[in-house]
FILUM-497284 format. One record per residue (C-alpha): x, y, z; residue in one letter; residue number from 1. Coordinates in nm, 2 decimals. Example, Ala and Ser with C-alpha at 12.3 -4.5 7.8 and 13.67 -1.06 7.14 Angstrom:
! FILUM-497284
NODE;xx;yy;zz;r;k
NODE;1.23;-0.45;0.78;A;1
NODE;1.37;-0.11;0.71;S;2
! end
This chain:
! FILUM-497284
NODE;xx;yy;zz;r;k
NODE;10.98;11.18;11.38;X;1
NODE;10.94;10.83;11.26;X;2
NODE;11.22;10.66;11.05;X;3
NODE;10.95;10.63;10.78;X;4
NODE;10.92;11.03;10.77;X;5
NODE;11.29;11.01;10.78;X;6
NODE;11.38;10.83;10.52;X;7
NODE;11.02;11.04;10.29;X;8
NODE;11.20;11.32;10.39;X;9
NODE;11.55;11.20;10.25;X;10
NODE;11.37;11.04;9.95;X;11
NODE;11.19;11.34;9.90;X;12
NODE;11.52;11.57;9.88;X;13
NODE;11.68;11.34;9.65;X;14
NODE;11.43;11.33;9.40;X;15
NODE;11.44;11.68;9.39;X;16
NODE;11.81;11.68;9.29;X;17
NODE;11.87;11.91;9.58;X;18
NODE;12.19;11.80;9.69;X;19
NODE;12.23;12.07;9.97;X;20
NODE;11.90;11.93;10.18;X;21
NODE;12.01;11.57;10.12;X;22
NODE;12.32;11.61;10.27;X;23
NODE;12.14;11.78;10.52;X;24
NODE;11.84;11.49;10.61;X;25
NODE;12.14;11.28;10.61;X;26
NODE;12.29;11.45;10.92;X;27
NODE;11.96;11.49;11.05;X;28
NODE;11.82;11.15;11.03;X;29
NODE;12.21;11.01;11.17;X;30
NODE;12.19;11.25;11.45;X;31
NODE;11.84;11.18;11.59;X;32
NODE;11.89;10.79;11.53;X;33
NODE;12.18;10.79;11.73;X;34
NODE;11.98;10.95;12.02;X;35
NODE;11.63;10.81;11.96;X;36
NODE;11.42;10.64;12.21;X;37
NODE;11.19;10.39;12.00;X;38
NODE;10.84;10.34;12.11;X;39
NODE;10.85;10.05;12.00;X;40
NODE;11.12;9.72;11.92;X;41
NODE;10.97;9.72;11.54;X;42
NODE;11.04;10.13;11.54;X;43
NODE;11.39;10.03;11.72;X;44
NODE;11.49;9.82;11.41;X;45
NODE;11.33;10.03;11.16;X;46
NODE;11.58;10.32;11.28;X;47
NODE;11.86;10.12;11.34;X;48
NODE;11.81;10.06;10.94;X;49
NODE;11.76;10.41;10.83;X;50
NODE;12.10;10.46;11.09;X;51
NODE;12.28;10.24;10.91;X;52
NODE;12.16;10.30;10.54;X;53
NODE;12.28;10.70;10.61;X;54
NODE;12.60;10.60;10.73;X;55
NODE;12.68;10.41;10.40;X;56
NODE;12.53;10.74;10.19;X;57
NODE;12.73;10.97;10.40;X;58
NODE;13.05;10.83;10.28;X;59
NODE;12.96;10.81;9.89;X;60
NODE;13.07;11.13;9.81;X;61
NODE;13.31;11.11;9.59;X;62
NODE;13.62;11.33;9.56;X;63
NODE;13.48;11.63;9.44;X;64
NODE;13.22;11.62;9.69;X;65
NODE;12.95;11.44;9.42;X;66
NODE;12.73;11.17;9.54;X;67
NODE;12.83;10.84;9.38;X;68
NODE;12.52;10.79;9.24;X;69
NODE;12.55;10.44;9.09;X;70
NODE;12.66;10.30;9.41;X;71
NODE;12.37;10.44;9.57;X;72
NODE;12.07;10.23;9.45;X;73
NODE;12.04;9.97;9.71;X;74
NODE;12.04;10.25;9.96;X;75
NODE;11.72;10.41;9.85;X;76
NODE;11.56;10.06;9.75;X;77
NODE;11.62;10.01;10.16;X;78
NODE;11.49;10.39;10.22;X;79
NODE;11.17;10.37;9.98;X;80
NODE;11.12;10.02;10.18;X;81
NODE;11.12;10.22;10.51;X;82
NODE;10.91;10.48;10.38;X;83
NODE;10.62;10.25;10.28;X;84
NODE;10.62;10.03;10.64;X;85
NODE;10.58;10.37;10.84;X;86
! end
């Protein structure tokens, strides 16, 4: 899977307010990017992006195990971004 389907896939799961299968593309997305071969250097730097941009989401849950959601915007600008140039 392409970090374009990735990050649809992540975009797709937040939009639908379903905060269980977010959490869940997270993990997936972090786990096959850190394992991925790239067919390519441009698909190389697109998942080191979507690696990097999950990191950050993983750890904005707040106390109570809420995403931060305000804090979260740039994120999925950078994931919407991804999504378009797959």
């Amino acid at each position: 899977m392409s970090a374009a389907q990735f990050a649809g896939r992540i975009l797709e799961a937040w939009t639908r307010a379903d905060d269980a299968r977010f959490a869940s593309e997270l993990e997936q997305a972090a786990a096959v990017c850190r394992g991925f071969q790239a067919p390519s250097p441009l698909e190389e730097e697109r998942c080191e992006l979507l690696e990097s941009v999950v990191d950050s989401m993983r750890r904005m849950r707040g106390s109570d195990g809420g995403w931060q959601y305000e804090r979260m915007s740039t994120g999925m600008d950078l994931l919407r971004h991804l999504r378009r140039a797959g």
